[in-house]
C-alpha positions in Angstrom: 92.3 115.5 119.5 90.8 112.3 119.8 91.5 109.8 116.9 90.4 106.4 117.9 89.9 104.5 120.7 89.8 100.5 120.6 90.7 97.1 120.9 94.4 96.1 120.2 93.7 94.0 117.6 91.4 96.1 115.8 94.5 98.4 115.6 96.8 95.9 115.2 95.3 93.8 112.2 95.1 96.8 109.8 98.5 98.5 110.5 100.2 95.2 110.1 98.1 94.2 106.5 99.5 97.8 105.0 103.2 98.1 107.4 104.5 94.8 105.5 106.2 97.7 101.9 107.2 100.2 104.6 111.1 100.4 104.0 113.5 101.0 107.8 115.1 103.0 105.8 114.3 105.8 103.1 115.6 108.6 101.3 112.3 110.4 102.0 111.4 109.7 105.8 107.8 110.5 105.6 107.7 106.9 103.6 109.1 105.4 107.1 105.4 106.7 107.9 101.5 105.3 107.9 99.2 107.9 107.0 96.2 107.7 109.3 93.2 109.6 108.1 89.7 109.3 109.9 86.7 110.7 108.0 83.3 109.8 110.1 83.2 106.6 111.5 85.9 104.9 109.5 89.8 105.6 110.1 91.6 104.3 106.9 95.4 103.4 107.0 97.5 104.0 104.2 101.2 102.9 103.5 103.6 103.5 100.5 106.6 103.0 99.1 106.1 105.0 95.8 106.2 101.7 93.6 103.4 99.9 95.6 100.3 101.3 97.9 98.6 99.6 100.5 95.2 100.4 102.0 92.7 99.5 104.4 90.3 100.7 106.8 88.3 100.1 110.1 85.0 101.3 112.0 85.9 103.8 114.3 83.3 106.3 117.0 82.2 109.6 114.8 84.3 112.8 116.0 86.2 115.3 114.4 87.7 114.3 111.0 91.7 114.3 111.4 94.9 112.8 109.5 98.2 112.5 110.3 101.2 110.0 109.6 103.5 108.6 112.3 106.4 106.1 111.8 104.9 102.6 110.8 107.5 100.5 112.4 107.5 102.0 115.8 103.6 102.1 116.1 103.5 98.6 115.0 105.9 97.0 117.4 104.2 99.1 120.5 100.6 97.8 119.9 102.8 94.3 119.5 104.3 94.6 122.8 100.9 95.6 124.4 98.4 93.1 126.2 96.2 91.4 123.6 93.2 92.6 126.0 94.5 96.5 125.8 92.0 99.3 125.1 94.1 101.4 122.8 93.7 105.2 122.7 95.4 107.5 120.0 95.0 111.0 120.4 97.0 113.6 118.4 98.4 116.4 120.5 100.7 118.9 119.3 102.1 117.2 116.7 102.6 114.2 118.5 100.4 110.9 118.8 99.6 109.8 122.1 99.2 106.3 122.6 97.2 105.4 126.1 97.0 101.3 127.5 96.3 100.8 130.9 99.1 102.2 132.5 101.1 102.6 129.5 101.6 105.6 127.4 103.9 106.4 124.7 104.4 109.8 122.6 105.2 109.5 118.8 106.3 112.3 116.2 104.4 112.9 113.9 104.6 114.7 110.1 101.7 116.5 108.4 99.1 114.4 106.4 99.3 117.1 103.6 103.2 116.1 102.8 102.3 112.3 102.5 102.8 111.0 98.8 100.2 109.3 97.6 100.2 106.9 94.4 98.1 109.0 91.6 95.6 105.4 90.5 95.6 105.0 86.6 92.1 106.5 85.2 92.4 103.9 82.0 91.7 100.4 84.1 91.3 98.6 80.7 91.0 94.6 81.9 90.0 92.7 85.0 88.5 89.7 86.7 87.9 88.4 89.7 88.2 85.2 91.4 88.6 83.4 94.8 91.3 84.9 97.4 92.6 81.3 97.8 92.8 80.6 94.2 95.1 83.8 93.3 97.0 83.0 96.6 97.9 79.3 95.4 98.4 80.5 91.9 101.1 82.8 93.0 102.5 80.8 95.3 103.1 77.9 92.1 105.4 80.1 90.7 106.7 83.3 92.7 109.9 81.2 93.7 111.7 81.5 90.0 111.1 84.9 89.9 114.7 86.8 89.7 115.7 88.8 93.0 118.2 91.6 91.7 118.6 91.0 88.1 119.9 93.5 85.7 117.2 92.6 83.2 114.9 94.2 85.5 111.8 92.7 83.6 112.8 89.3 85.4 112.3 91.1 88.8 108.6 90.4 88.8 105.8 87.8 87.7 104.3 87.8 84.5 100.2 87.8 84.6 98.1 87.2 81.7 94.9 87.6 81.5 92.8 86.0 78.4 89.5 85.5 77.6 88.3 82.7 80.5 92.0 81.8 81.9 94.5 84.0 84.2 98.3 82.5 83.7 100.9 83.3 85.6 104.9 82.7 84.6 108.4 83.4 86.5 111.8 82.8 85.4 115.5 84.3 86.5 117.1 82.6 83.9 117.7 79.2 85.4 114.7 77.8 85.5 111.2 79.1 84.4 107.8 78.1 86.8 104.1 78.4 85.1 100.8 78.0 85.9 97.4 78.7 84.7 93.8 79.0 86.2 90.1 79.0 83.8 88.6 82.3 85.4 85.3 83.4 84.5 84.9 86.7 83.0 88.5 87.5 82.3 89.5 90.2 80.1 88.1 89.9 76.4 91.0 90.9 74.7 94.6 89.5 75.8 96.3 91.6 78.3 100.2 90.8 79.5 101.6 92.8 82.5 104.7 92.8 84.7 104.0 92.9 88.4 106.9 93.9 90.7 108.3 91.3 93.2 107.6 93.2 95.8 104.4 93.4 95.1 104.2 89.6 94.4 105.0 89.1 97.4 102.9 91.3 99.3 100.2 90.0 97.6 101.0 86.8 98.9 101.1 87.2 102.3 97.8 89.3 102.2 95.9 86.7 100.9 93.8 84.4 102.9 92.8 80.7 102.3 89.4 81.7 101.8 86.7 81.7 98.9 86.4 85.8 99.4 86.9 87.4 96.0 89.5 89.7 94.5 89.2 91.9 92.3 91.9 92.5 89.8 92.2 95.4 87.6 94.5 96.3 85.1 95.7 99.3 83.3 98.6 100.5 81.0 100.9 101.4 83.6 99.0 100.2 87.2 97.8 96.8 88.5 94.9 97.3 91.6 93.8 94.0 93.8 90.9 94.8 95.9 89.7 92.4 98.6 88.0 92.5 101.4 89.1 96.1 103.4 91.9 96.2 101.4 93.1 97.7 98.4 96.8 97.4 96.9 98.0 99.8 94.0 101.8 98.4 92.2 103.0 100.2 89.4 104.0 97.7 86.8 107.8 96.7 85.4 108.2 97.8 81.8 109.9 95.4 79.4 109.3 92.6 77.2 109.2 89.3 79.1 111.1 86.7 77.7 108.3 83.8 75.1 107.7 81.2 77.8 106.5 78.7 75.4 109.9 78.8 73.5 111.4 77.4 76.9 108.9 74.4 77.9 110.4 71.8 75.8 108.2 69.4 73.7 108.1 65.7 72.2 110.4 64.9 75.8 110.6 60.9 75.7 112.2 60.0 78.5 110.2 60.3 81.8 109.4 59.0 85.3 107.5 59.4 87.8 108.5 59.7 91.8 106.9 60.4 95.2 107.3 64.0 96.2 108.6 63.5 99.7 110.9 60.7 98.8 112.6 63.4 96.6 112.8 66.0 98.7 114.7 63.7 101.2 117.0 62.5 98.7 118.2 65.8 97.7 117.9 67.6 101.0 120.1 64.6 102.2 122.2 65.3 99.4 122.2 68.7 99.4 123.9 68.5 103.0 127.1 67.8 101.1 126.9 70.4 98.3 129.6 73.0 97.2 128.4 76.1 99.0 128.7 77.9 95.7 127.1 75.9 93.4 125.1 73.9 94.8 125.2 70.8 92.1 123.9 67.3 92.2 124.4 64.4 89.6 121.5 62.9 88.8 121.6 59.3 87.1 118.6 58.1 85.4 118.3 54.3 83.8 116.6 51.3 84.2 114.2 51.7 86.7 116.8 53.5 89.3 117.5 57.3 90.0 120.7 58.0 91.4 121.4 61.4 93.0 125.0 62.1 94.0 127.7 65.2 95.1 131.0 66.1 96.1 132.5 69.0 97.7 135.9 70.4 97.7 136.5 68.4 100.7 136.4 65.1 98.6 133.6 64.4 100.6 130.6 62.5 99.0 127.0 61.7 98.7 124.3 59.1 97.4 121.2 58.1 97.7 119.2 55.8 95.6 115.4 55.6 94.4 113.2 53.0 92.9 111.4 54.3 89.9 109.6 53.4 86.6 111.8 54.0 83.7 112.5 52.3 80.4 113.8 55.4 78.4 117.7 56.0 77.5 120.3 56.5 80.4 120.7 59.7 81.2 123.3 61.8 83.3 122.3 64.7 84.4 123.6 68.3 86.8 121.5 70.5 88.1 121.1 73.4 91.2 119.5 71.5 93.8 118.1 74.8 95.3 115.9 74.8 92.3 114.9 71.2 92.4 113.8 71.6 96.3 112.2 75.3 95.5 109.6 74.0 93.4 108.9 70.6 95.0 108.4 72.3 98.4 105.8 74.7 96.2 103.4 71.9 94.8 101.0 70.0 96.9 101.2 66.8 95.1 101.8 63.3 96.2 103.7 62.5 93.2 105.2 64.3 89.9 107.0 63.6 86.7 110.2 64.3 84.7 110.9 64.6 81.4 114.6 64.4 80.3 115.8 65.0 76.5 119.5 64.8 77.6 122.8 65.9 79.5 122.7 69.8 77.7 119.0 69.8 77.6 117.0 71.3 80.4 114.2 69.4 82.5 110.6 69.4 82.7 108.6 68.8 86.3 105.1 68.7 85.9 102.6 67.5 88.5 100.0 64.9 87.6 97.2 66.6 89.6 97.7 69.8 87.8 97.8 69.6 83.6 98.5 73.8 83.7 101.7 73.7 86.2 105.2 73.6 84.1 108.3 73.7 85.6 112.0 74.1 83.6 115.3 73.9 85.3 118.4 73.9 83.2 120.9 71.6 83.7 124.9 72.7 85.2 128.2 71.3 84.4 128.9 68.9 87.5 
């Protein structure tokens, strides 16, 4: 039975947009799969790890409507291997899919389309908006670093989106150190509506997007989060819990600050960083008149410093921190410069960008 027949990258492009959640290994090993389903001229492709649902579709020639899934991974790296000039036929044959290139041919199982578990969408979609694809794509990328990888206050696992009235904001923390940013979106929600969207998800999100002024559309319910855009449409369940009050944590009334290039930073520290305990990754940072100093040792007695040149008249100040999450964020913003607010030793740091009044960054300080 005939179920498409076309270029490689027409196949290839929407089986690699919706492969991306597709776990190597699951409990369930229909999940391992991509449901394939063509109705008409369209063949949609479908992928799912329970939490989070990825869809998208292409034109295809009329014939018999069909569905089946087949294991994502393995279909995926055979049209990779392929000749980017192949014509690509899939046929399904006895419970196998048949995969014709030139000379090439390959024979995947298949499982029935019927067993496939789809995500049920929410029916009470009760706030949205919609903006450009590049706009969402920077926003998230301003922020998805903080967010917490396996913590056991799962509600850190994921990004916090709020949408109110004409702005979108977006927050991350694990803990350590807390990234935000905001965006004015026309037509956002009315009322004020806070969700938490998985990590996974975060990042999916993320790599879908493209740098382009295509909208998304982003609708939110009690339980479910839908991004539409373009082909594609991606369904996340949402974390439960009570994310920590941000604006308790983005200290006011700082005094002392200073400004410094971006890229002269990042050297410093990456320099420094060469020489950092494994473990915990601290620097020293000494701030007084009109110098920074950034130094580390090891267990080795080994040592670094390195010196900059800025503008500062506030009190000395001697300063730890994780250089991980110094780099993290200035790696993240597209500045040429940004500034630092210090209250203290024991207090925790503010980076914000001069270019960008809604971006806030906090990084505690360690024991050095």
């Amino acid at each position: 039975m005939q179920l498409v027949t076309a270029e490689r990258d027409a196949l290839l492009k929407p089986i690699q947009t919706v492969s991306g959640i597709v776990e190597r290994r699951h409990t369930l090993p229909i999940l391992s799969n991509l449901l394939l389903k063509k109705t008409g001229n369209e063949l949609s492709f479908l992928a799912t790890d329970i939490e989070v649902q990825i869809s998208t579709k292409a034109q295809c020639e009329a014939g018999q409507d069909v569905a089946t899934t087949v294991a994502a991974r393995k279909l995926l790296d055979i049209l990779r291997a392929l000749p980017a000039s192949s014509t690509i036929s899939l046929e399904l044959n006895n419970k196998k899919l048949n995969i014709k290139a030139g000379k090439s041919r390959f024979a995947l199982q298949t499982l029935a389309a019927e067993d496939f578990p789809t995500v049920a969408q929410a029916t009470d979609f009760k706030a949205g908006f919609s903006l450009p694809q590049k706009q969402l794509k920077s926003l998230i990328a301003l922020v998805q670093y903080a967010m917490a990888q396996q913590d056991i206050r799962y509600y850190l696992n994921g990004l916090l989106l709020i949408a109110d009235k004409s702005q979108v904001r977006v927050v991350a923390t694990d803990g350590h150190r807390l990234a935000y940013a905001a965006l004015p979106v026309e037509g956002a929600s009315a009322e004020k509506v806070e969700v938490i969207i998985p990590r996974k998800t975060v990042i999916e999100l993320e790599r879908l997007l493209e740098d382009s002024d295509e909208l998304i559309r982003v609708d939110i319910a009690s339980t479910q989060v839908r991004f539409q855009f373009g082909n594609v449409e991606l369904v996340s369940k949402l974390v439960e819990g009570k994310f920590p009050d941000y604006n308790r944590v983005i200290p006011q009334g700082y005094k002392n600050h200073f400004s410094i290039s971006r890229e002269e930073l990042i050297g410093c520290l990456a320099r420094a960083a060469i020489l950092t305990n494994e473990k915990f990754k601290g620097v020293r940072c000494v701030v007084a008149d009109n110098s920074l100093k950034i130094s580390c040792t090891n267990t080795d007695q080994e040592e670094a410093q390195e010196e900059a040149e800025v503008e500062y008249k506030g009190d000395p100040v001697d300063i730890g921190f994780n250089v991980t999450y110094l780099l993290d964020v200035l790696n993240h913003l597209k500045s040429e410069n940004i500034t630092i607010s210090l209250g203290d030793a024991n207090s925790s740091a503010l980076i914000t960008s001069p270019e960008n009044a809604e971006f806030k960054y906090v990084v505690m300080p360690m024991r050095i």
